[in-house]
N, C-alpha and C positions, 0 to 999 in steps of 0.2 A: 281754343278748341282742344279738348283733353287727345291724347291718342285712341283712345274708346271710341267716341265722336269721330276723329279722322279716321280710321278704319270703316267702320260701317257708312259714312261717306262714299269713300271711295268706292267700296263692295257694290253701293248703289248703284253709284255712276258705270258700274261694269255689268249692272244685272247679276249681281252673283250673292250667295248667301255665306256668312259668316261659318264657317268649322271650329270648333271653340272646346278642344279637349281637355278635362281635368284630370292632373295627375299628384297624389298625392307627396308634398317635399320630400327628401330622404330615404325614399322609396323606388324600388326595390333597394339598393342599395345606397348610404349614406352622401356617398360623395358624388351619385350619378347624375344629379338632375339638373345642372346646369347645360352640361352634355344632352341629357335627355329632352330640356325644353330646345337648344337650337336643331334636333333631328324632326323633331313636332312641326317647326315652322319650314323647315327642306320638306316635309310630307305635307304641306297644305295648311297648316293652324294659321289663322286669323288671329286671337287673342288665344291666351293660356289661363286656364285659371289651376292657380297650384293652393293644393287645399292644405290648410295647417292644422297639423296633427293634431287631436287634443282626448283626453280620456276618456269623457261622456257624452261623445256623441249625440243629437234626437233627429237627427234626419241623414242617417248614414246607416245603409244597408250591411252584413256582414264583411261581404268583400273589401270596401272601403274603409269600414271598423277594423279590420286586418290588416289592411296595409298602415294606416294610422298606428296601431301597437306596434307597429315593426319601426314605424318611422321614431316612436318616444324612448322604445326600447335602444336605439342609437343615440340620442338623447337630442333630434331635431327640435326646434323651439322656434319660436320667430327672431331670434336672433343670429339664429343660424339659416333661415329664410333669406330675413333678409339680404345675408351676406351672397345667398344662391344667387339673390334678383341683381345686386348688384356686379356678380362674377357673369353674367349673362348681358347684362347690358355693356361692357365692356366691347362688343362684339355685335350688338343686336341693340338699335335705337329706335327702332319703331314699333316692334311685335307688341302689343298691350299684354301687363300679366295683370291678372285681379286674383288676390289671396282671401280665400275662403275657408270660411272655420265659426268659429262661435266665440261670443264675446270676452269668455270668460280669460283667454291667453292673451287679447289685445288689452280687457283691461289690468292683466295682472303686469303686464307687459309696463303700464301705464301707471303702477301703481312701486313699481322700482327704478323707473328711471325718468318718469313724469317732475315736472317742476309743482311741489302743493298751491303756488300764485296761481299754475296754468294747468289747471287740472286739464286731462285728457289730448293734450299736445306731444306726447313724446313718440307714440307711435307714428301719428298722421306726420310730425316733421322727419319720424327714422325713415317711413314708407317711403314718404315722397322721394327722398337725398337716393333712396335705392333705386329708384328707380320703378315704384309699383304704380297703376296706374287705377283699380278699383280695388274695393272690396267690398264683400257679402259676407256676412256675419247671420245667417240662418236666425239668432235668436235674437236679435237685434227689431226690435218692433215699428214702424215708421212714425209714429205719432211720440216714440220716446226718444230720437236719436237726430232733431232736427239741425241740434250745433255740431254736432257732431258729424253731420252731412255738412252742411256750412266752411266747418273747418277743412276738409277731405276737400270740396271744391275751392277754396283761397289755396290750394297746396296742387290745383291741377289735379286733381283726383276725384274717381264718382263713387257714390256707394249705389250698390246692386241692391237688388229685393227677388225675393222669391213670389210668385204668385202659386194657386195649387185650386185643381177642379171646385173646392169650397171656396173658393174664394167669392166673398161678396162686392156689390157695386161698393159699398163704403170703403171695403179694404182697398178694393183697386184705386178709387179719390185717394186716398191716405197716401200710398205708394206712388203714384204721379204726383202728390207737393213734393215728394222730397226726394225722389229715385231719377239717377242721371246714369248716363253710359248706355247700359240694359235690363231689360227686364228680365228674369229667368224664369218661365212658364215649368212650373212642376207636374210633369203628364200624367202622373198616377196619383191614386192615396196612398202611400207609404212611403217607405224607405229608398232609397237609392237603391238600380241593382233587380227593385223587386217588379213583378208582375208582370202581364204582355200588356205593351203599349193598343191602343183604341185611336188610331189615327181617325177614327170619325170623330171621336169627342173631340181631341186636339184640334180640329178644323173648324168645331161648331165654336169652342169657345175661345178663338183668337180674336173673330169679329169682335166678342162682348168687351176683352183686353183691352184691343183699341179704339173704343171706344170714349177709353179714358188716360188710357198710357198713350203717350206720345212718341216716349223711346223708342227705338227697335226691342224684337220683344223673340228671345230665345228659347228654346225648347229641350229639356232633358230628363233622365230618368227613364230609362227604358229604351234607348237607341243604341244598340246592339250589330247593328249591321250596314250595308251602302244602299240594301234597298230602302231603309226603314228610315235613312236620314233623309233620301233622295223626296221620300213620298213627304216628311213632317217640313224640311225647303220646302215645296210646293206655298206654304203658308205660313211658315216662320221666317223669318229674321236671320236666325242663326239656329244649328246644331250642337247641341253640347252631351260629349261623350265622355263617362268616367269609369263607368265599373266594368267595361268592356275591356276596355286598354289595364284598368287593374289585374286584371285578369289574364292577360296576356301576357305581361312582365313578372306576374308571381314567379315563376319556377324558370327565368330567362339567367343563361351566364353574365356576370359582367358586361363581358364584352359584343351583346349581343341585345341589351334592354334599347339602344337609342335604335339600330335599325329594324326594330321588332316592332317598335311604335311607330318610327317615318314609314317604314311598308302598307302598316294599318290604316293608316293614316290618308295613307295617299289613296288608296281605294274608295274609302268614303270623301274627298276630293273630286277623285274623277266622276264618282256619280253626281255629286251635286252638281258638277262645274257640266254635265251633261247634257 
């Protein structure tokens, strides 16, 4: 059982739903975020998913796009990631982190320090040794990335998948052969960050989700607040919070991004845990 799996386990067994805040590596400031993800897990974080910077973005709203440039302009990379995941585990063996981004830095990642016998091994074995427990790769398609899910699971690891209000019955089959850990329900049409969330829709189309997904099945994109997480728990799995918390650390001192996040944090906590 991956730690993905034992966490949402356990969550079960407690009646309680997953808090699952994304914070982009390197961000606000370079060397803050190993600090920054154990203040997440003191304010209530379940799993962390920390997003990897990358230049061309397709499913990242401005704010997020912002803190990304700020993280490549220090020159964070998945190397420097993974050194985050492993400086955090040092201290923290159970919190699940799942690294999110796009495929093009895992496979470049893969293509300087991959073995050419074992093509696409060199991430899934640096991830795992770190310490990382999924990842979601936004352009990573389910019906092209079957080994590559395969491999991620012989390594103790799950890959994530996005679903999104277009999502059809085929897509959601496609995504339960190959999606482990969770599902991430995308609540809006666009961008991260964008629009006001429709908790009607969110409700109607969970039922259709599970239908076919098996997994626990999360929510994000547009939860901004402790009532709006409180109301999408009612019917999700889990809460996942990003451009909120982005947002809150832009213009934070040093000395002040980890308890600005555990504060936030814990608020949307208490209401769920409510």
């Amino acid at each position: 059982m991956s730690r993905i799996d034992a966490t949402f386990s356990a969550l079960k067994a407690q009646g309680r739903k997953a808090l699952i805040p994304f914070v982009t590596a390197g961000y606000p400031y370079a060397d803050v975020t190993p600090e920054l993800m154990h203040a997440m897990v003191a304010g209530g974080a379940d799993v962390i998913e920390l997003g990897v910077p990358f230049s061309d973005p397709s499913a990242d709203g401005p704010v997020i796009q912002k803190a990304g440039d700020k993280a490549l302009a220090f020159g964070i990379g998945l190397v420097q990631i993974l050194e985050m995941v492993r400086t955090f585990r040092t201290t923290d063996q159970t919190t699940p982190i799942v690294l999110m981004g796009y495929a093009n830095p895992v496979e470049r990642y893969d293509q300087k320090r991959g073995n050419p016998a074992n093509p696409g091994s060199a991430f899934v074995r640096d991830a795992a040794a770190a310490g990382v427990d999924g990842v979601l790769l936004v352009d990573y398609p389910p019906e092209e990335c079957e080994t590559f899910a395969a491999d991620l699971r012989a390594h103790g690891m799950d890959l994530i998948f996005l679903l999104a209000p277009t999502s059809t019955e085929q897509r959601m089959q496609q995504v339960a052969r190959v999606a482990s850990g969770y599902v991430y329900y995308v609540s809006l049409k666009g961008v991260t960050g964008s629009g006001a969330l429709d908790t009607g829709a969110v409700e109607a189309m969970l039922p259709r989700i599970r239908q076919h997904i098996r997994t626990p099945v999360g929510v994000g994109f547009g939860i901004r607040d402790a009532t709006t997480a409180k109301t999408i728990s009612r019917v999700a799995d889990a809460v996942v919070i990003g451009s909120k918390i982005i947002q809150l650390l832009e213009d934070q001192p040093r000395a002040q991004v980890a308890a600005t996040a555990q504060n936030f944090l814990r608020e949307i906590r208490t209401a769920l845990d409510s």
